[in-house]
C-alpha positions as CSV (number, residue, x, y, z in Angstrom):
1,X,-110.3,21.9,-1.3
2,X,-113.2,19.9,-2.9
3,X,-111.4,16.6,-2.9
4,X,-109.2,15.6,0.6
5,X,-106.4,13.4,-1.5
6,X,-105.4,17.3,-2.5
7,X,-104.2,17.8,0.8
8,X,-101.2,16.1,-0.3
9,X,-100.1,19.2,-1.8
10,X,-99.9,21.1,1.5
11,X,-97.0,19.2,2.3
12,X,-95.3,19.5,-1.2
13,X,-96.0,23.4,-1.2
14,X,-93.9,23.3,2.7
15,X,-91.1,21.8,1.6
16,X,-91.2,23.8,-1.5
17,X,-91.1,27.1,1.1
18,X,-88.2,25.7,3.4
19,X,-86.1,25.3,0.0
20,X,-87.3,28.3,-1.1
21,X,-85.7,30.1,2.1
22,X,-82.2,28.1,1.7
23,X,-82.1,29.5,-2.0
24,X,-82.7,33.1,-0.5
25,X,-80.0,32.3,2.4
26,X,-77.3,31.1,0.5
27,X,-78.3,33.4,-3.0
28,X,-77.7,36.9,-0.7
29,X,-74.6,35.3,0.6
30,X,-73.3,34.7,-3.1
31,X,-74.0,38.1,-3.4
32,X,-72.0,39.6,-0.6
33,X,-69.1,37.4,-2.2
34,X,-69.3,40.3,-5.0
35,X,-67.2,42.5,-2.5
36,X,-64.7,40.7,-0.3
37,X,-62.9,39.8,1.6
38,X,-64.8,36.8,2.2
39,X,-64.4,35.1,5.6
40,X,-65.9,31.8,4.3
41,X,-63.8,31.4,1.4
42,X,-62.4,27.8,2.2
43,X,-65.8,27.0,4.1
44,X,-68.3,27.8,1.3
45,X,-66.4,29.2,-1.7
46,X,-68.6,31.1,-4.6
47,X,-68.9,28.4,-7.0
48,X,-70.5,26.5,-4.2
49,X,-72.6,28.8,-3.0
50,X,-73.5,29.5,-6.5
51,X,-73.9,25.8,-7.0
52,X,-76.4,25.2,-3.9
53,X,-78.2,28.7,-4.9
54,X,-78.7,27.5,-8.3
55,X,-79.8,23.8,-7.6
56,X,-82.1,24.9,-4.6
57,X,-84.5,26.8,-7.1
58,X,-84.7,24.2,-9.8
59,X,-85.5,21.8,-7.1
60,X,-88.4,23.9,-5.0
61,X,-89.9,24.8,-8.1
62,X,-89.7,21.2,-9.5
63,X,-91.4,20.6,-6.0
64,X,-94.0,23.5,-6.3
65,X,-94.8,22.0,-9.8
66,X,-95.7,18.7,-8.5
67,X,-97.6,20.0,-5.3
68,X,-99.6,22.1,-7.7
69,X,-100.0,19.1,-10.0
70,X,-101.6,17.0,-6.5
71,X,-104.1,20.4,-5.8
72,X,-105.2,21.0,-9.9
73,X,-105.4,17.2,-11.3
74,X,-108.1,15.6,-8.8
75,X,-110.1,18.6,-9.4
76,X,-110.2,18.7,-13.2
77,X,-110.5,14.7,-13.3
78,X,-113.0,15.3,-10.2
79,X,-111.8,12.7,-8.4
80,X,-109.7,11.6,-5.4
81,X,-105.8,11.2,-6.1
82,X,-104.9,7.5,-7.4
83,X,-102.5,6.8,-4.3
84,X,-101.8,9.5,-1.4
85,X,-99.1,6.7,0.2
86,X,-97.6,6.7,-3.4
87,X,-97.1,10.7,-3.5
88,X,-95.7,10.8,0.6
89,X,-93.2,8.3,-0.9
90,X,-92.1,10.2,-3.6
91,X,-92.3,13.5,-1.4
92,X,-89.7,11.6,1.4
93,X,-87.6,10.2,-1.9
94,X,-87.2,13.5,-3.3
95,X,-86.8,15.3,0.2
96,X,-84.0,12.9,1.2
97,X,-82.5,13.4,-2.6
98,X,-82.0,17.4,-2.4
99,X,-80.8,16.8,1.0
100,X,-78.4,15.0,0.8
101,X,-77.0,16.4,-2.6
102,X,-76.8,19.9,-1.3
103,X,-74.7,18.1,1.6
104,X,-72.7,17.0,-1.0
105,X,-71.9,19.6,-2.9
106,X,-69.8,21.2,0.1
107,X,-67.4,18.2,-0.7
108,X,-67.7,19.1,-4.5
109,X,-69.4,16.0,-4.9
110,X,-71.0,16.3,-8.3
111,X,-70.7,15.8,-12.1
112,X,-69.7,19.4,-12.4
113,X,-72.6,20.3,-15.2
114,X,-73.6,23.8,-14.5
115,X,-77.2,23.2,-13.2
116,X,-76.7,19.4,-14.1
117,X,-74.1,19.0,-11.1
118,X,-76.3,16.2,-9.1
119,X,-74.3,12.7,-9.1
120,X,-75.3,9.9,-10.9
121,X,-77.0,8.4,-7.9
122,X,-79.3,11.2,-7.5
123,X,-80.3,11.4,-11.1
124,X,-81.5,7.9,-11.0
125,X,-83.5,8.3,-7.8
126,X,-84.7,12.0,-9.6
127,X,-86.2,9.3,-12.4
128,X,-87.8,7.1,-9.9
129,X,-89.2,9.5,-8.1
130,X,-90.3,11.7,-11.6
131,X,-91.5,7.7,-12.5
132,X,-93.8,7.7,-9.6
133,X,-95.0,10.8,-9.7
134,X,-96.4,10.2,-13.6
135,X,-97.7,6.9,-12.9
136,X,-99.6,8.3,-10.1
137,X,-101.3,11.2,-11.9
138,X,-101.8,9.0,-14.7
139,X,-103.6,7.1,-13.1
140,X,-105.5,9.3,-11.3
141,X,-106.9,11.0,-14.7
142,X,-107.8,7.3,-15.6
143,X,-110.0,6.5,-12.4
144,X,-111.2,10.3,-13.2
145,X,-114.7,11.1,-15.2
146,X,-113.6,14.0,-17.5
147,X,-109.7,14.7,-18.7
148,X,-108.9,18.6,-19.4
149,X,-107.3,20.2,-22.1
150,X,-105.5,22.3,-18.6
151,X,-104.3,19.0,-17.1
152,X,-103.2,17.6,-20.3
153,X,-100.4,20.3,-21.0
154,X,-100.2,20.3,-17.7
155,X,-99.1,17.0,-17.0
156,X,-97.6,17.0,-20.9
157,X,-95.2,19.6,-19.6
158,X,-94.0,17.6,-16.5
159,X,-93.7,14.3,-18.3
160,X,-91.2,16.0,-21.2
161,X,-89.6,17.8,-18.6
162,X,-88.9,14.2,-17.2
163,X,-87.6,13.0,-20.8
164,X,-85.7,15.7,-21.0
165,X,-83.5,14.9,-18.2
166,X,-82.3,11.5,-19.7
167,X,-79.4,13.0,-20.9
168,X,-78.2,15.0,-18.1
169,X,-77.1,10.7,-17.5
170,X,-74.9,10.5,-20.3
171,X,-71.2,11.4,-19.3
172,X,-69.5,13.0,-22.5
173,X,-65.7,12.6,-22.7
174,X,-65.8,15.9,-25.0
175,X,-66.7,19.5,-22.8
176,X,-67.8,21.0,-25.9
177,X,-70.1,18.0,-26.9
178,X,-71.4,18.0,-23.2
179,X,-72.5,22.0,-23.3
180,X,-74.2,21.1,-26.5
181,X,-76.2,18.5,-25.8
182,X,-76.6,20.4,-21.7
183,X,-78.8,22.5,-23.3
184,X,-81.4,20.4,-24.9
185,X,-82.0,19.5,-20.8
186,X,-81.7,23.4,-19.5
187,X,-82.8,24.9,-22.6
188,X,-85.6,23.0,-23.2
189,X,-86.6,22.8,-19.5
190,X,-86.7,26.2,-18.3
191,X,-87.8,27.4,-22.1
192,X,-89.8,24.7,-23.7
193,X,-91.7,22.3,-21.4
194,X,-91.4,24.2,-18.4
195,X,-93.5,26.8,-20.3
196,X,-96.3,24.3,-21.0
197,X,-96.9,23.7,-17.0
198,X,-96.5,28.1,-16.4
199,X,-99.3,28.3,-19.3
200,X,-101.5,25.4,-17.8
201,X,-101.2,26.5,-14.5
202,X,-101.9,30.3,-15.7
203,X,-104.9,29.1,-17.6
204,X,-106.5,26.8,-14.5
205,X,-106.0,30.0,-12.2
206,X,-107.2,32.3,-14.6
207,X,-110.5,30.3,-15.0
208,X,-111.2,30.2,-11.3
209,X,-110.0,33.9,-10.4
210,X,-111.8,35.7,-13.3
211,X,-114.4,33.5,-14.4
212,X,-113.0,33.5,-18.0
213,X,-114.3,30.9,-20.6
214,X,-112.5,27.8,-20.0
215,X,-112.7,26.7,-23.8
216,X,-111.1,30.3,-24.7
217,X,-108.7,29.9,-22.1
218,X,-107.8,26.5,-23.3
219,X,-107.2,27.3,-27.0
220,X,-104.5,29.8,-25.6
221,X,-103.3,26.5,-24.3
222,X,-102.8,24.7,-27.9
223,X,-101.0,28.1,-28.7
224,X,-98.7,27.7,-26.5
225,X,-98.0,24.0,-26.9
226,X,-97.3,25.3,-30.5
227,X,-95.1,28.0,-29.9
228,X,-93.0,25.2,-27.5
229,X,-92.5,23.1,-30.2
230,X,-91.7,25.7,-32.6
231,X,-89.9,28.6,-30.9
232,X,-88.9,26.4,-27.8
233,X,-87.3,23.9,-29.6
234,X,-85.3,26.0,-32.7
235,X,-84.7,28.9,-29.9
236,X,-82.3,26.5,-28.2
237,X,-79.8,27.3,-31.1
238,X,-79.1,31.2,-28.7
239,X,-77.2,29.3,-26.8
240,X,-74.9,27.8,-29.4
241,X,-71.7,30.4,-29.2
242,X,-68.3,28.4,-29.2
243,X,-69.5,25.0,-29.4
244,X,-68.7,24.3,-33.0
245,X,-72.2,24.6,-34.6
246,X,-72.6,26.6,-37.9
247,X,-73.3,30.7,-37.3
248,X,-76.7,30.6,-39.1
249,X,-78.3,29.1,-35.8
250,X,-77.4,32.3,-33.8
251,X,-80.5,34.8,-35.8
252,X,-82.6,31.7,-35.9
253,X,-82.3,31.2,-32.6
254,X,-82.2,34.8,-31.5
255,X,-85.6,35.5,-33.5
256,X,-87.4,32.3,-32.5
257,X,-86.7,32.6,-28.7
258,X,-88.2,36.1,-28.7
259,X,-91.2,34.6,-29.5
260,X,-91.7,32.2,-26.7
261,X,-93.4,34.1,-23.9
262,X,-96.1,35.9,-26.5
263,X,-98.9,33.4,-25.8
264,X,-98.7,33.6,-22.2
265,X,-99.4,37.2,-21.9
266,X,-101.4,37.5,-25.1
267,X,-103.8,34.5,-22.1
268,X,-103.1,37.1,-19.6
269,X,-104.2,39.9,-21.7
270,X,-107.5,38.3,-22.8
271,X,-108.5,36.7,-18.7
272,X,-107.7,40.3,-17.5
273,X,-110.7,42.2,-20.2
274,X,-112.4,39.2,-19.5
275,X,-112.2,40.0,-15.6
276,X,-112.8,43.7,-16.4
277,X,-116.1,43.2,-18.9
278,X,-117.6,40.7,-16.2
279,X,-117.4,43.1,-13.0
280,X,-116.9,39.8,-11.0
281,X,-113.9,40.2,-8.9
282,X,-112.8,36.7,-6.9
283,X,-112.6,37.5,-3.2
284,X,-109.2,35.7,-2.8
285,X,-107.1,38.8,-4.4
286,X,-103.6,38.0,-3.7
287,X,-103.7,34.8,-5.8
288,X,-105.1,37.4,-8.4
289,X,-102.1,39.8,-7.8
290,X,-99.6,36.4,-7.9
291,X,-100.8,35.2,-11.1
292,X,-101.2,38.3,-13.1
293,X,-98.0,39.3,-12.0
294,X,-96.5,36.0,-12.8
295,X,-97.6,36.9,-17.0
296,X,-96.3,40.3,-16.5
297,X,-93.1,39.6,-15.1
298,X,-92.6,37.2,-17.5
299,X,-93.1,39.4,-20.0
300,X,-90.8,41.8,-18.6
301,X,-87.7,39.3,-17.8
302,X,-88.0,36.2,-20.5
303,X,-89.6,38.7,-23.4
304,X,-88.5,42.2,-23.5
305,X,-84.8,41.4,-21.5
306,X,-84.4,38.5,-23.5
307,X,-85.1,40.4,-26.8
308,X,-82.8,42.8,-25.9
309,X,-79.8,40.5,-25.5
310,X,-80.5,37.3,-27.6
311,X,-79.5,39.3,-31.3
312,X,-76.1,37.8,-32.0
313,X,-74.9,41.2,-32.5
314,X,-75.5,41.7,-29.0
315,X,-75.4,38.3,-27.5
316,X,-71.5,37.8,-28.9
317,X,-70.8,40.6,-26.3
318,X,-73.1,40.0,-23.5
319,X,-73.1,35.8,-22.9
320,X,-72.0,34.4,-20.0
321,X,-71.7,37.8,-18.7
322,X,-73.9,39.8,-15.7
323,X,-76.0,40.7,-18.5
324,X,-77.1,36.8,-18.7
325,X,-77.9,36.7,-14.5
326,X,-79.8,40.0,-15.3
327,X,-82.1,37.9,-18.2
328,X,-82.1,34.9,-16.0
329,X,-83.0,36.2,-12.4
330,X,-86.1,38.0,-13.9
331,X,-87.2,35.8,-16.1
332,X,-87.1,32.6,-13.9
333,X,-88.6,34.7,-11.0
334,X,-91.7,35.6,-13.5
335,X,-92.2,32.6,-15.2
336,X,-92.1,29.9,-12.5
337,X,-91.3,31.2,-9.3
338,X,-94.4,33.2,-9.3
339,X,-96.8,30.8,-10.8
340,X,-95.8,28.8,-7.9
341,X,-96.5,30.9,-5.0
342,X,-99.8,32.0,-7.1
343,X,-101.2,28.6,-7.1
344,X,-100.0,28.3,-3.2
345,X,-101.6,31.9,-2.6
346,X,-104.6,30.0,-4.4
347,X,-104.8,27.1,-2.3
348,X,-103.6,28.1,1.2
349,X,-107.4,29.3,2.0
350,X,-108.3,25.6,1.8
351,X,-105.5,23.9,3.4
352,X,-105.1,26.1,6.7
353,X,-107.0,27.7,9.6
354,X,-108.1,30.7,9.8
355,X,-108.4,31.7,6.1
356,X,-111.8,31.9,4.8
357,X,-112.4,31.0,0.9
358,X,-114.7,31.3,-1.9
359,X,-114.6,29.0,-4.7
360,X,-116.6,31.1,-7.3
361,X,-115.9,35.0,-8.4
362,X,-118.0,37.5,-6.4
363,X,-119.6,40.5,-7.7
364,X,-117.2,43.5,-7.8
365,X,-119.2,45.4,-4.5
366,X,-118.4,42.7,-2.0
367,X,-116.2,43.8,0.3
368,X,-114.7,40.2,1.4
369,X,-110.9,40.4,1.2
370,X,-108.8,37.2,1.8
371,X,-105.0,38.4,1.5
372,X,-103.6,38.7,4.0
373,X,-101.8,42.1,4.9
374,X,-98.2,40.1,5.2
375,X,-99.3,38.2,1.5
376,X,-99.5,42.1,0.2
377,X,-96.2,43.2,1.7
378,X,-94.5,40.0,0.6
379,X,-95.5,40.4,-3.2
380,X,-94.5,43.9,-3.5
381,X,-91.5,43.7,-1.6
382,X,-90.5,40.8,-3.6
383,X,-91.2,42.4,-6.8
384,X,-89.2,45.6,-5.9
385,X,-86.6,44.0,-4.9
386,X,-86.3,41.5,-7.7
387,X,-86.6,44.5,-10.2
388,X,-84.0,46.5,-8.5
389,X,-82.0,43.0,-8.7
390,X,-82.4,43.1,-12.3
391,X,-81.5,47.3,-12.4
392,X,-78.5,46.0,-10.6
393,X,-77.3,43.1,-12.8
394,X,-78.6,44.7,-15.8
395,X,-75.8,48.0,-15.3
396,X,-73.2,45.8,-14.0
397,X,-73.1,43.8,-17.0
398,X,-73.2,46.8,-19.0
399,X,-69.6,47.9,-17.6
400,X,-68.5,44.3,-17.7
401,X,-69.2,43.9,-21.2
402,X,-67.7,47.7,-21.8
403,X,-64.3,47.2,-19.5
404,X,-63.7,43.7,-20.1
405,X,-64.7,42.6,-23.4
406,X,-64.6,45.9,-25.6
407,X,-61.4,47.2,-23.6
408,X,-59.8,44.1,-22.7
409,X,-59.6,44.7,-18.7
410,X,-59.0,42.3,-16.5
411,X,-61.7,40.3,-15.3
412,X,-60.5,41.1,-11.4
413,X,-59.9,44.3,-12.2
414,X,-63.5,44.9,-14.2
415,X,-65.0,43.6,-10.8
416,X,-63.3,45.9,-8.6
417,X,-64.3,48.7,-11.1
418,X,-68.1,47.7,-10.9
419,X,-68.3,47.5,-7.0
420,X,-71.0,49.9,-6.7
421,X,-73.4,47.9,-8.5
422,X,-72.7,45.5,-6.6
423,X,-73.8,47.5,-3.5
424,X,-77.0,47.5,-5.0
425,X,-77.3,44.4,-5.8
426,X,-77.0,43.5,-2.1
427,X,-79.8,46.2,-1.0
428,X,-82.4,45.4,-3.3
429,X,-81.9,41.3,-2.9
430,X,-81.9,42.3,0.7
431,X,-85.3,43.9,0.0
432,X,-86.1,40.4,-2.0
433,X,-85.5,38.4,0.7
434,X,-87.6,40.7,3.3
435,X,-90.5,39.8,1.2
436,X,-89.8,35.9,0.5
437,X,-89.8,35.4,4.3
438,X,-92.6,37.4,4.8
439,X,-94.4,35.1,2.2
440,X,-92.7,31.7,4.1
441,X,-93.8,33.2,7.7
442,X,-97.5,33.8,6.1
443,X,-97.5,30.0,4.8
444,X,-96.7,28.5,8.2
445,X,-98.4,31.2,10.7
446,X,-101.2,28.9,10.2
447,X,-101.7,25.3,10.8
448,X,-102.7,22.9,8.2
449,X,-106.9,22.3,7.9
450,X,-107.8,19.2,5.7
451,X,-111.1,19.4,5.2
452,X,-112.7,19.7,1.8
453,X,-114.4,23.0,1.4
454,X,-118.3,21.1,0.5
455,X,-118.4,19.8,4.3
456,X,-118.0,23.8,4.6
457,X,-120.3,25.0,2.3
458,X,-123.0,22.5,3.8
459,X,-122.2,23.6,7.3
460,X,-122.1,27.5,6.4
461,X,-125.7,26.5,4.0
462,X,-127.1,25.1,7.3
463,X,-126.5,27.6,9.6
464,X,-127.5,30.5,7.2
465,X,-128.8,30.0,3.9
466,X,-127.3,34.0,2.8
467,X,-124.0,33.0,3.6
468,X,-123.7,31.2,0.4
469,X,-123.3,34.5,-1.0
470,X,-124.8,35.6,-4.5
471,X,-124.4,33.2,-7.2
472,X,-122.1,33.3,-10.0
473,X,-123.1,34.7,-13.4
C-alpha cells in the first residue's frame, strides 16, 4: 500500500470474509431445505434461513464496498485517510449492527420487507454509520491534492446508495404501495447506483492491472453514470407486475434494463485489447482473473439471463419464480461479489506477509507469478459451481413455470416433481462453497503486514538496484 491509513481496509475486507462464509453456511442449508424432511424446521425454518442468507450478502458486500472505498480513495486523492479512529468506529457500529440483526431474525424480529427486513433501530444506526463513512471520505478528498473522475462515481455510487435507503424507513399501511416504492431501494441499489461503484471499481483496477489509459477508462465511466440514470432508473418499471401501475411500464422497462450492463463490458472489452496491444502483463494475475471475470459474469447473469426473462411476454410467466433466483444468483455473484474479492485479490499483496507485489505492469516475459495456487482453485471452483447453480435454478424454474403456472399444479406438488434439480443445485453450490472457503482460508493464512509498499521499494532499491525490475512503458 502507498499510503498506511489504507490499512484500514484490511480489517473491513476480514469482516467482509467472515460474513461471506455465514452467507455460504446458511445459503447451502437453504438449499438442502429443497428436499426434506428438514430436521430444523422449528429451529431455523426456510424463510429464515432465506432471510439471514439474503441479508448476509447485501451486508458483506456493502462491507467490501466500503473497505475497497478506504484502499482506492487515499490513493487517487494521494493522501492519508481523513480519520482512521472515525472508520474503526463505523467498522465496530456496523459489525455490532449485522450482528445483532441476524440474532434477531431467529425471533422474526424484523419489518418483514423482503431484503428490507432490518428493524427500525438498525436502519437508523445503518444511516449513522453510512453518515460517517461519507463525511470521512469526504473529507479525505478535501485534505487530498487531485480528485478522480474513478473516485467520484465511486464515492457518487455509495452516497446514492445511502439516499436510496431513506425509504426503506417509511412504514406503509398499504402492501401493494410498500412493494412499489421497495423497489426504488432494491431496484435502484443492486441495478442503478450499485452499478456506478462495480464500474468505478472496474475502471481503477483495470488501470493498474493493464496499464490502460486512465482518461479512456474514465469516459467509460461518464457512460455508465448515463446509462444509470437512464436505463437504471426507467428499468425499475420490470418489476412493476401486480402493483397497480399501468401495463405500458412492463416493455419500457423490459427494454431499458437490458441495457444496463453494456458499458461495463463494452470497459472490459476495451482494458482487455488494451492489455493485449501493450504485451505488459501485471504480475499480480489473480486480481486480473477476478476482475475480468467480474465484467464477464456480469455479462453473463445481469445481461444475457436478464434479457432472456425481463420481456413481459416472458416475465408474466417467470416472476417470482426459480427462474428469478437463476437471474439473481448470477448476476449478483458477477456484478459485486466478484468485484469485491478482485479488489481484495488486488490488495492482499500489500496488506499481508508473505505475498510479494508490484505496483506497475511488467513486460509479458517475466515470469513473476503472485496468485497463489489456492487463489486459482478458489476462482474456478467458485465460478463452476456458481454456473452449475445457475444450470440448476435456470431448469428448475423452467418446470415450475411449465407445471405450475401453464398447468395449474400445485405448488407442493410442482416441488416434489422438480427434486432432481434440486439435487443439483445442492452439488454444484457444494462445489461453490469449496471454492469460497478456499478463497476465506487464502485471506487469513497470512497475517496482516502494514507497511506501505515505498519503505519496500527503498529497501528492495538499496539492497539491489535490478530488483526494481524494468520500468513501465
Amino acid at each position: 500500500m502507498r499510503y498506511r491509513s489504507q490499512s484500514v481496509a484490511y480489517w473491513y475486507f476480514a469482516l467482509a470474509m467472515v460474513l461471506f462464509g455465514l452467507q455460504l453456511a446458511f445459503g447451502l442449508l437453504a438449499a438442502t431445505k429443497y428436499l426434506g424432511p428438514d430436521p430444523l424446521l422449528n429451529v431455523l425454518p426456510f424463510d429464515i434461513a432465506k432471510v439471514i442468507h439474503t441479508n448476509l450478502l447485501v451486508v458483506w458486500v456493502l462491507t467490501g464496498f466500503m473497505g475497497a472505498a478506504y484502499w482506492v480513495v487515499p490513493e487517487e486523492s494521494r493522501t492519508e485517510l481523513y480519520s482512521t479512529k472515525l472508520a474503526y468506529w463505523q467498522l465496530a457500529l456496523w459489525a455490532v449492527m449485522g450482528v445483532t440483526a441476524i440474532i434477531g431474525y431467529f425471533f422474526r424480529y424484523g419489518t418483514g420487507t423482503k431484503l428490507l427486513e432490518q428493524p427500525i433501530p438498525h436502519k437508523i444506526v445503518i444511516i449513522i454509520v453510512m453518515l460517517m463513512f461519507l463525511y470521512n471520505m469526504i473529507m479525505t478528498v478535501r485534505k487530498g491534492s487531485r480528485f478522480t473522475t474513478t473516485e467520484g462515481v465511486l464515492l457518487g455510487g455509495i452516497g446514492l446508495a445511502a439516499i436510496l435507503y431513506l425509504p426503506a424507513l417509511i412504514d406503509f399501511d398499504n402492501y401493494t404501495v410498500g412493494t412499489f416504492y421497495r423497489w426504488w431501494t432494491i431496484h435502484l441499489w443492486v441495478e442503478g447506483v450499485w452499478e456506478m461503484i462495480q464500474g468505478s471499481l472496474l475502471a481503477y483496477l483495470l488501470i493498474r492491472l493493464t496499464g490502460a489509459d486512465r482518461e479512456v477508462m474514465e469516459k467509460w465511466l461518464y457512460v455508465i453514470v448515463g446509462l444509470v440514470f437512464i436505463a437504471g432508473v426507467i428499468g425499475t418499471a420490470h418489476h412493476y407486475y401486480w402493483i397497480g401501475v399501468p401495463h405500458y411500464w412492463l416493455p419500457i422497462g423490459g427494454f431499458f434494463s437490458a441495457l444496463e450492463p453494456v458499458a461495463l463490458v463494452g470497459m472490459a472489452i476495451y482494458a482487455y485489447s488494451a492489455l493485449r496491444r501493450s504485451g505488459l502483463q501485471h504480475p499480480n494475475t489473480l486480481a486480473l482473473h477476478w476482475t475480468v471475470g467480474s465484467a464477464v459474469f456480469t455479462m453473463f447473469g445481469a445481461g444475457l439471463l436478464g434479457l432472456a426473462h425481463t420481456w413481459p411476454s416472458v416475465n408474466k410467466w417467470t416472476h417470482g419464480t426459480l427462474i428469478t433466483a437463476m437471474h439473481g444468483h448470477a448476476a449478483f455473484y458477477g456484478a459485486y461479489a466478484m468485484i469485491v474479492l478482485a479488489v481484495i485479490a488486488y490488495a492482499l499483496p500489500t496488506l499481508t506477509e508473505n505475498r510479494p507485489a508490484s505496483e506497475t505492469p511488467q513486460p509479458a516475459e517475466a515470469p513473476a507469478e503472485l496468485g497463489h495456487t489456492l487463489g486459482y482453485w478458489a476462482f474456478w471452483l467458485q465460478l463452476a459451481g456458481m454456473f452449475g447453480m445457475t444450470i440448476s435454478f435456470a431448469t428448475a424454474g423452467i418446470g415450475q413455470v411449465y407445471l405450475e403456472r401453464i398447468l395449474g399444479v400445485g405448488f407442493l406438488e410442482t416441488q416434489l416433481k422438480i427434486q432432481v434439480h434440486f439435487l443439483m443445485l445442492i452439488g454444484t453450490a457444494t462445489l461453490f462453497v469449496i471454492g469460497g472457503v478456499l478463497y476465506i482460508y487464502d485471506f487469513f493464512r497470512t497475517r496482516p503486514r502494514f507497511r506501505v509498499v515505498a519503505d519496500d521499494a527503498a529497501e528492495a532499491g538499496r539492497a539491489s538496484p535490478a530488483a526494481r525490475g524494468p520500468a513501465p512503458a
